[in-house]
C-alpha positions as CSV (number, residue, x, y, z in Angstrom):
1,X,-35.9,46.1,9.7
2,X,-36.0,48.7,7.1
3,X,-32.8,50.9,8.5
4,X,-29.8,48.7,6.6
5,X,-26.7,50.2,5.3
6,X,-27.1,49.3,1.6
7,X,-29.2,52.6,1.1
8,X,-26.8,54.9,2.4
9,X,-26.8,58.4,0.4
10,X,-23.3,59.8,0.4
11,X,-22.5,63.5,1.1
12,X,-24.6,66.7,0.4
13,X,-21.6,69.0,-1.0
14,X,-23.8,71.7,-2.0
15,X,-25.1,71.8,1.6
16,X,-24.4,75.6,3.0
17,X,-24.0,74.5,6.8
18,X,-20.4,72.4,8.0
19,X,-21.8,69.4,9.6
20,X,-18.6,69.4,11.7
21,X,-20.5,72.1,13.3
22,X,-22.8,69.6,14.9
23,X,-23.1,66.4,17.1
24,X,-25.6,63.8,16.7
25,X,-25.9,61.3,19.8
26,X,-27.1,58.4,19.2
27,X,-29.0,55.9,21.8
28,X,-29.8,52.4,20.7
29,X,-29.2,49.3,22.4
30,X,-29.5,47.1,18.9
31,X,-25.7,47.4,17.9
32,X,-26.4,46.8,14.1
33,X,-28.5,49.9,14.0
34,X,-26.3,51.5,16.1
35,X,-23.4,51.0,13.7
36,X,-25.6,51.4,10.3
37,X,-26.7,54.9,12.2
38,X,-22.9,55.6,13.0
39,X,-21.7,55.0,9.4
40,X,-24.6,56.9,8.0
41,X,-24.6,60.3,9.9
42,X,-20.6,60.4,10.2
43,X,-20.9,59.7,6.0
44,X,-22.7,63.0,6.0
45,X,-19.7,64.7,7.9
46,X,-22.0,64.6,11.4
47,X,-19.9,64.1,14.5
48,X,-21.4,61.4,16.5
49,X,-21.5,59.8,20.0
50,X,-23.1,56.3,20.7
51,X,-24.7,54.4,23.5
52,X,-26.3,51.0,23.9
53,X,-27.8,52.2,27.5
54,X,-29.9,55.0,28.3
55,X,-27.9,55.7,31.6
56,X,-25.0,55.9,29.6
57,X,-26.4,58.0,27.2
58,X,-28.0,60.6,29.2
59,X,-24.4,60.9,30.6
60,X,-23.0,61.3,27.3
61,X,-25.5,64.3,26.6
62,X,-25.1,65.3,29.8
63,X,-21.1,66.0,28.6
64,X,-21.5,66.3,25.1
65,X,-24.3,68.8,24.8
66,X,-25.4,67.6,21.4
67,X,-27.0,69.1,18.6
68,X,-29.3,66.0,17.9
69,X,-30.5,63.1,19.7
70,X,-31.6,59.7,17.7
71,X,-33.1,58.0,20.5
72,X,-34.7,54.6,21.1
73,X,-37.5,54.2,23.6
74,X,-36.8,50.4,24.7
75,X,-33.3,50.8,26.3
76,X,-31.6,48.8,29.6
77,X,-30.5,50.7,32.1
78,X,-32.9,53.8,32.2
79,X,-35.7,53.7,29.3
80,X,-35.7,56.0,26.4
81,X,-39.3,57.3,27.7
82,X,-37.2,58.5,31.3
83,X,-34.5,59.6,28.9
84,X,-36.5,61.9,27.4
85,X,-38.7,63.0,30.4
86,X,-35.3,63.7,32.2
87,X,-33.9,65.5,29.4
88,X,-36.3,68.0,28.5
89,X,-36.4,68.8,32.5
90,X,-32.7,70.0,32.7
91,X,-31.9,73.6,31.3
92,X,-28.9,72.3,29.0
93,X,-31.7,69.5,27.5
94,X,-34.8,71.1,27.7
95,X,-34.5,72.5,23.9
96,X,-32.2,70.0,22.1
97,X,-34.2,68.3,18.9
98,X,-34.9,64.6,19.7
99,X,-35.4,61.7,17.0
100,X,-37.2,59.0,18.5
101,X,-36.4,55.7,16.8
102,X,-38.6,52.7,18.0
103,X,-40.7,49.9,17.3
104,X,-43.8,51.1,19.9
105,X,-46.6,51.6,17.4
106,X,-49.7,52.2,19.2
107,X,-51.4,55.3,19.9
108,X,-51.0,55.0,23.7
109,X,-47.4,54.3,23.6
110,X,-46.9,57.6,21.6
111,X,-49.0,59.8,23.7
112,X,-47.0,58.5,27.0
113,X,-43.6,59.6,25.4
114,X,-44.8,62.7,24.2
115,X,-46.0,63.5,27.3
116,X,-42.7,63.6,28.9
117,X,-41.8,66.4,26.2
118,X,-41.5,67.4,22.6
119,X,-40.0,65.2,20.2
120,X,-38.9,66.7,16.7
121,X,-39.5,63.5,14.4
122,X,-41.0,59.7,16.0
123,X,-40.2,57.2,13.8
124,X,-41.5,53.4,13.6
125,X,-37.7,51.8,13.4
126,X,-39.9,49.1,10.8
127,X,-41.1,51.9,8.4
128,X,-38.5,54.0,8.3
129,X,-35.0,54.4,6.7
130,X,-31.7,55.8,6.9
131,X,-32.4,58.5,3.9
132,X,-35.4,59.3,6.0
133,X,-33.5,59.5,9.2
134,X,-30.5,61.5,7.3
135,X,-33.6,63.8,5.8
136,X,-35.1,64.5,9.3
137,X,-31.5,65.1,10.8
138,X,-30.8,68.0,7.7
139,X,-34.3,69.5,8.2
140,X,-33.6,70.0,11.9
141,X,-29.9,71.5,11.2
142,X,-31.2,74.0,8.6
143,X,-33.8,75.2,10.9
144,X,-31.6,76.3,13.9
């Protein structure tokens, strides 16, 4: 697992936009990548909700209305795959930029996700890392 805490990047002070601004919610059943994720976005001055289930986390964006959603496809309770297809059906979800973390690789996998809606960044949870996560999550802020 390539997302640990030991690479952490700390701040961006010359960043023009308040993080405080926006919410990342973040779905992940593994609670070390939970927590690394946590510590990293809320480093960057991100506000952030967590969930280890996908019910629970649909609820949570449901509520919360986030500006970002890291979200894992292989989740108990209701799959990130649903998650997604759910989300992107509701008029608060159906534009809301979505991270998909997971360790699905193969090209059918993909397709079947993507095909429940758009998702703004799909990374492999074993090639990425948290600069590259923190990277995506500024690049999607700076474009709305």
């Amino acid at each position: 697992m390539c997302i640990t805490s030991d690479i952490i990047i700390g701040m961006d002070n010359t960043s023009p936009v308040s993080n405080l601004n926006y919410t990342v919610n973040i779905v992940e059943d593994d609670q070390q990548i939970r927590e690394v994720l946590v510590k990293a976005i809320k480093k960057e001055g991100y506000r952030v909700n967590a969930s280890s289930d996908g019910a629970a986390g649909y609820k949570m964006a449901e509520k919360e209305k986030p500006s970002i959603i890291l979200l894992d496809l292989l989740l108990p309770k209701m799959s990130g795959k649903d998650f997604l297809a759910k989300l992107r059906k509701s008029d608060w979800g159906a534009l809301i930029p979505v991270i998909i973390l997971t360790n699905l690789s193969g090209t059918q996998d993909i397709n079947d996700v993507l095909a429940q809606g758009p998702a703004s960044y799909y990374d492999i949870k074993a090639d990425s890392n948290i600069d590259n996560i923190l990277d995506q999550i500024k690049d999607i802020i700076h474009q709305t």
